[in-house]
N, C-alpha and C positions, 0 to 999 in steps of 0.2 A: 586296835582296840575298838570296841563296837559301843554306843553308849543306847541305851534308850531314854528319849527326853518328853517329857509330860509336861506344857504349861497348866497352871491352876490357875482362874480366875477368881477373884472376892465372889463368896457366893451370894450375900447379902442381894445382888442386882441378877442373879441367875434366869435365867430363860424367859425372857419376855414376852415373846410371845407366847406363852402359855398362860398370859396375866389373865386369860376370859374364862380359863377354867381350872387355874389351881392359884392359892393366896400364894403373898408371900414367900412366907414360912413354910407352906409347902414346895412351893418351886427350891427354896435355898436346901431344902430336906433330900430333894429328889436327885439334885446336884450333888449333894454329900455323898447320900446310897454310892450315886452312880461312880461317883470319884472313889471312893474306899473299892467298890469294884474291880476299877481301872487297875487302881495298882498292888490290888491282891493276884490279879492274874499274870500282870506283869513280872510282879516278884516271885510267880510259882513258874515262870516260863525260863527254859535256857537259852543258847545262842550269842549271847552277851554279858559284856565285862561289868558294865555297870549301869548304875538306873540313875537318873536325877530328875528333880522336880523343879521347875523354873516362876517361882511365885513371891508373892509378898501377904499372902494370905495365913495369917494365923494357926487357923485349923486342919489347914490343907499340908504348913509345916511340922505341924505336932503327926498328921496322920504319918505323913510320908518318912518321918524318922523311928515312927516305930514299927514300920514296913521294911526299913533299911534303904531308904531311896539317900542319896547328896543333897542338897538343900544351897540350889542358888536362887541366891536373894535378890531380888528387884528393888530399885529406889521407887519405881512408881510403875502401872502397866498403862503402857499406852495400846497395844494392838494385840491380837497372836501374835502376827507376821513379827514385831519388836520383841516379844517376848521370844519366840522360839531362834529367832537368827542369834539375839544374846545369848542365851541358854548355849547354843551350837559355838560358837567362838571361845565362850568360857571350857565348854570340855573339849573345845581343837585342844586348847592349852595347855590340858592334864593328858595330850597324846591320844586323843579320839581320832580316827580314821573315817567313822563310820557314823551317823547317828540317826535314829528311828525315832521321827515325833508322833505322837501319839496324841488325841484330846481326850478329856476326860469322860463323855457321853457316848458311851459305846456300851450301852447294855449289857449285849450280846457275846460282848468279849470271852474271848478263852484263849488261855496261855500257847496252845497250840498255832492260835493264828497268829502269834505277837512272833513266835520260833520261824513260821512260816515266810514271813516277810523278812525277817534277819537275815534267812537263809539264803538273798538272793540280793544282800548289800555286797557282797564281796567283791573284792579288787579283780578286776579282770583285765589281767596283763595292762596295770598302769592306767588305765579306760577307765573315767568317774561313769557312775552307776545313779540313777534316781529309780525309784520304785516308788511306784503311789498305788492306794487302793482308795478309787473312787467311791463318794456316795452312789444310793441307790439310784438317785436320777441322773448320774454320770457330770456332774458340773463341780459337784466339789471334791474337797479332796479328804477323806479320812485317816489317813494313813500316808507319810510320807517319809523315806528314805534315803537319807544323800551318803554319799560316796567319793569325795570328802564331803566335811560335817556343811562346809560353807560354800558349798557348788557354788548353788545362786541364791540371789536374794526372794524370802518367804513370802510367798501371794497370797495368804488365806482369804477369804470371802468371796464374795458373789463372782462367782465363774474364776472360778482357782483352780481348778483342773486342766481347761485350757491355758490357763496364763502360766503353770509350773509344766506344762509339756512345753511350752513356746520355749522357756527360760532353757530345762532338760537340751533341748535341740540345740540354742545359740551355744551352748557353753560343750557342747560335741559328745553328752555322756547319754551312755548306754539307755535305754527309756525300758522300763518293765512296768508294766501294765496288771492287776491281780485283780481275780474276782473273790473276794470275800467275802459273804453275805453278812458272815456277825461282826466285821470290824466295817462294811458298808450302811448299818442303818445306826445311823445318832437319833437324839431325839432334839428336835429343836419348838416343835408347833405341833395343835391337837392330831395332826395327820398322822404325826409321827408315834404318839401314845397310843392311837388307834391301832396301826400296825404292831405296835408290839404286845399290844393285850392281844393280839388275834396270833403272833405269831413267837411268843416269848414265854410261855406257859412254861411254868416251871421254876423260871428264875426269880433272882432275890425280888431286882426290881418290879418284876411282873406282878406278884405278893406284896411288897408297897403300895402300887397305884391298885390293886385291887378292896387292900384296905381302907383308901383314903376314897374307895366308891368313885373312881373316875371312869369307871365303866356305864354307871348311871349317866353320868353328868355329860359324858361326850353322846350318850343317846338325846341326850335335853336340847344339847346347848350346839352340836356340830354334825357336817357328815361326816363320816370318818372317810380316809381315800384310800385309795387299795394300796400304796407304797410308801416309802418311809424316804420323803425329801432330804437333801442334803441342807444345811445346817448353813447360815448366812457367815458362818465366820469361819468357812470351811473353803 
């Protein structure tokens, strides 16, 4: 059985770095978009038995049950890395073989790439499996896939990419490596809104931050960079 697992963070505190050029209430707004996003594509992607959400967040439970996601509940969030290793042992439990974490800042997402990545958890001849698809600047990690649910223990942030291949390696499972372009750019800092105004034309989110004129504001307030950085809790 294949699970895909989604932690939600409280948006109320959402993207900090982004405090120099959007309020609040915009950041928590932008966080919602992108989440509702997340798990419309999810829910329209095949490959997998079931979806769940690993949160303690309110809004994020009312979305994701009228999306059809499970709703396991947290006493408190201390990390990703806590949130998604729990999430991963609770659906070992319910018979998960297989499990694809996902974060919720992936703009770019489409159900195809979420299929894409599935496609390449599977059991090979007894052989545990990890698949990651790297941020854009190759240090974190967007997209991770274990084979079982609890290979190893979750390294999200600053240089997690490296630290989930070391892990992959010690524990002797298969390493797959993906270029994904629209499950490789998150947004975490102005760099990163930069690149998707220039490279995300079209979508919903792209149509938010046009609205809310952060196209102005990053010509005022930043340079924008040519790529779309990996995300500090990545």
């Amino acid at each position: 059985m294949k699970y895909v697992l989604i932690p939600i963070k409280e948006s109320s505190n959402a993207k900090q770095r982004l405090a120099g050029l959007m309020s609040p209430e915009e950041r928590s707004a932008l966080a919602g978009q992108m989440l509702e996003h997340v798990l419309t594509q999810v829910s329209r992607a095949g490959g997998y038995d079931r979806a769940a959400v690993v949160t303690l967040s309110p809004s994020g439970i009312e979305l994701a049950q009228r999306l059809g996601f499970e709703i396991i509940r947290e006493a408190e969030q201390v990390s990703e890395s806590v949130s998604v290793d729990y999430g991963s042992g609770i659906v070992r439990g319910k018979g998960a073989r297989s499990v694809l974490r996902l974060p919720i800042d992936l703009p770019l997402l489409l159900a195809e790439d979420v299929e894409t990545v599935l496609a390449r958890l599977d059991h090979r001849s007894g052989v545990p499996v990890a698949v990651i698809v790297p941020s854009r600047d190759g240090t974190g990690t967007n997209a991770l896939g274990r084979t079982p649910p609890e290979l190893f223990q979750s390294r999200f942030g600053p240089g997690s990419y490296r630290l989930h291949r070391a892990e992959a390696r010690r524990c002797g499972a298969v390493w797959l490596e993906l270029n994904l372009p629209r499950i490789a750019c998150d947004i975490d800092d102005p760099g990163d809104i930069a690149y998707l105004l220039e490279h995300g034309r079209g979508t919903r989110i792209h149509e938010f931050l046009m609205d809310l004129g952060i196209g102005r504001r990053l010509g005022e307030a930043v340079q924008p960079r040519a790529d779309c950085r990996g995300g500090s809790d990545r």
